[in-house]
MIROPA-8925 format. One record per residue (C-alpha): x, y, z. Coordinates in Angstrom, 2 decimals, decimal comma. Example, Ala and Ser with C-alpha at 12.3 -4.5 7.8 and 13.67 -1.06 7.14 Angstrom:
2
x_y_z
12,30_-4,50_7,80
13,67_-1,06_7,14
END
This chain:
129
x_y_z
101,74_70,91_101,78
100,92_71,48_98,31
101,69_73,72_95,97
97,55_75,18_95,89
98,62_76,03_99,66
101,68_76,95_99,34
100,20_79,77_96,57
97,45_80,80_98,78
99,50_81,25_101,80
101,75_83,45_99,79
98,48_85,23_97,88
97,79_86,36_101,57
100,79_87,25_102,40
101,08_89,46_99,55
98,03_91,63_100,45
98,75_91,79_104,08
102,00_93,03_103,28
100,53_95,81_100,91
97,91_97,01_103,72
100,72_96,97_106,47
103,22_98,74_105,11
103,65_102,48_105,30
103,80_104,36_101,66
106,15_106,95_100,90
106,68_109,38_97,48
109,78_106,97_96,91
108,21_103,93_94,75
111,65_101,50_95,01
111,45_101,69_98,90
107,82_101,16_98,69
108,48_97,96_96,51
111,35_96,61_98,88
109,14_97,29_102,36
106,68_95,06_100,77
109,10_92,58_99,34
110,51_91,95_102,68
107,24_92,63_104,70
105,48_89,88_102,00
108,35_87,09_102,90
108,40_87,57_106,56
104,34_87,45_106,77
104,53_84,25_104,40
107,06_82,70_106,86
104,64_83,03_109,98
101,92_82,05_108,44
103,68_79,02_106,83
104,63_78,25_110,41
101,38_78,88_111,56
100,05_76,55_109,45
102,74_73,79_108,86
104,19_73,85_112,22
106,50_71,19_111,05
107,90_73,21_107,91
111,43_74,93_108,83
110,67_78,67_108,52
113,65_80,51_106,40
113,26_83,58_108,43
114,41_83,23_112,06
113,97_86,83_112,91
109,82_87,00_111,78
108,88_85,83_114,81
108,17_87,94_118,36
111,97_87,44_120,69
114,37_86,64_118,13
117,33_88,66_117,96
118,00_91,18_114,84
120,67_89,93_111,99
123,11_92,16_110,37
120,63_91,88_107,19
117,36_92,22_108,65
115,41_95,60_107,76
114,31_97,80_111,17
110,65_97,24_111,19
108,43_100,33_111,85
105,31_99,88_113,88
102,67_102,01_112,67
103,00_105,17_111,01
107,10_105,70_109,42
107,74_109,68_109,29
110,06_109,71_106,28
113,89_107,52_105,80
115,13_106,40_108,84
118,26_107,63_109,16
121,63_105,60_109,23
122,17_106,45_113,05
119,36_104,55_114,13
120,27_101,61_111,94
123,26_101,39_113,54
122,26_102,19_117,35
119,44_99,20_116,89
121,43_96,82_115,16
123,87_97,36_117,95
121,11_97,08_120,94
119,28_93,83_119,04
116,40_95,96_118,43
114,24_94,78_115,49
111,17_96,81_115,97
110,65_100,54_116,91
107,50_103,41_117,09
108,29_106,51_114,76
108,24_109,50_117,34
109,01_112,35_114,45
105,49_113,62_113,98
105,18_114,85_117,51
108,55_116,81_117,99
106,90_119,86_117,25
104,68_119,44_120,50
107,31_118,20_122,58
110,50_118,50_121,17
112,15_116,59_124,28
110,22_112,86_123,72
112,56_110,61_121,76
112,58_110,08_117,82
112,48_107,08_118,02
111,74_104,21_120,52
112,13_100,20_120,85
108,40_98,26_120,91
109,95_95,34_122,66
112,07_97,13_124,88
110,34_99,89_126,97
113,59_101,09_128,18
115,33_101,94_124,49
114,56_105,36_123,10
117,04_107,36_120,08
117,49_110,64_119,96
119,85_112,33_116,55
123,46_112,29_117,72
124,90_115,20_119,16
127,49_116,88_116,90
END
């Protein structure tokens, strides 16, 4: 691979990343959802493309198991910080991926914050105090 590729592949990367990600009013999480969102999407596509390339993110791809530093990955539309509870409760069930329930609570305040993609059978609810 060369490095005209190599800067393609990571062009794309970039601007997938930008579409995909949700925006919020804070700018430095903004800028660090895309960071990681832009390595992880260069990483599958690298592999994608250069099947023989070693890919530096193990986790980027569908059925790998979460690491202590990977970032929780919100599929579609992220309701506001996710809070340190669910960091926690996913890092500890290998969860890497989760739906953002927040927005309906007010019609059914009984469906679960939060729940696994993977994993139909992992939902989070707030602690109880």
């Amino acid at each position: 691979m060369d490095s005209k590729d190599r800067s393609i592949i990571t062009q794309v990367s970039a601007k997938i990343a930008a579409e995909l990600i949700p925006k919020t009013d804070n700018i430095e999480a903004n800028i660090s959802a895309w960071t990681l969102a832009t390595l992880d999407i260069k990483e599958i596509l690298l592999q994608a493309c250069y099947p023989d390339v070693p890919t530096m993110v193990a986790n980027a791809f569908p059925g790998s198991t979460m690491s202590s530093g990977s970032p929780l990955n919100v599929v579609g539309q992220q309701h506001g910080e996710l809070p340190d509870w669910l960091i926690s409760a996913c890092k500890r069930d290998g969860i890497s991926r989760i739906y953002d329930n927040r927005d309906g609570l007010a019609q059914n305040n009984k469906r679960p914050w939060f729940k696994a993609v993977d994993d139909k059978e992992k939902a989070y609810w707030p602690p109880k105090n």
